[in-house]
C-alpha positions in Angstrom: 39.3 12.6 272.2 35.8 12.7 273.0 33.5 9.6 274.0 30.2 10.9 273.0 31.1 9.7 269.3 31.8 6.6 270.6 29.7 4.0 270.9 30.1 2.0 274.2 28.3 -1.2 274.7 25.6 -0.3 278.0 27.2 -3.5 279.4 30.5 -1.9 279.2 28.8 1.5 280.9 27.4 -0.4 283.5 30.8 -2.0 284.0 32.7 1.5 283.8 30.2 2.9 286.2 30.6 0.2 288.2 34.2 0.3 288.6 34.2 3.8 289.0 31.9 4.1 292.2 34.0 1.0 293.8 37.6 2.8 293.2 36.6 6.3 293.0 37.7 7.4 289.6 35.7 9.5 287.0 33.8 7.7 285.1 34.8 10.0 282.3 38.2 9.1 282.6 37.8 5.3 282.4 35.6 5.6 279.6 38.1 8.0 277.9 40.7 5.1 278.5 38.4 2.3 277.3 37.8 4.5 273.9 41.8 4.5 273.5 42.5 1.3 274.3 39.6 -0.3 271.8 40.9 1.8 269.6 44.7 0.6 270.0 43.7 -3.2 269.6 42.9 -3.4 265.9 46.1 -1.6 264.9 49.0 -3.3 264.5 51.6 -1.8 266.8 50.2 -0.5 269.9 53.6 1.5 270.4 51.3 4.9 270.9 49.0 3.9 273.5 51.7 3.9 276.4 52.6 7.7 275.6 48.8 8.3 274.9 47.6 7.0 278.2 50.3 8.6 279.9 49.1 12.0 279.1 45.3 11.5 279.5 46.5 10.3 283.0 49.0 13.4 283.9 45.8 15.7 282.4 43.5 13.9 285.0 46.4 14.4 288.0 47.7 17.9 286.6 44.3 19.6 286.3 41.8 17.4 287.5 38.8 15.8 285.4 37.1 17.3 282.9 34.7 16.0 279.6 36.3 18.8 277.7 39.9 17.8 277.7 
């Protein structure tokens, strides 16, 4: 999943950034979450986004952070 064909709101950058510099977390990664999750509220079930966020988290903690994954 990539976030450059996304489009974010540049309040909801700010806010990512934000968040990012105050708990020390790529920004990549909370904006890769933020794509996933506004993706998983207009379906229906939202059974996939547990197992979905798990991996992008165990990518982030298994091999570190990168725009490419």
């Amino acid at each position: 999943m990539s976030t450059d064909e996304e489009e974010i709101d540049p309040e909801i950058e700010k806010l990512i950034a934000e968040q990012a510099d105050e708990r020390n977390i790529p920004e990549g990664l909370l904006k890769e979450i933020y794509v996933l999750e506004k993706e998983m509220v207009t379906m229906d079930r939202r059974a996939g986004l547990p197992s979905e966020l798990r991996q992008i988290l165990e990518n982030y903690v298994d091999n570190g952070w990168s725009m490419e994954d």
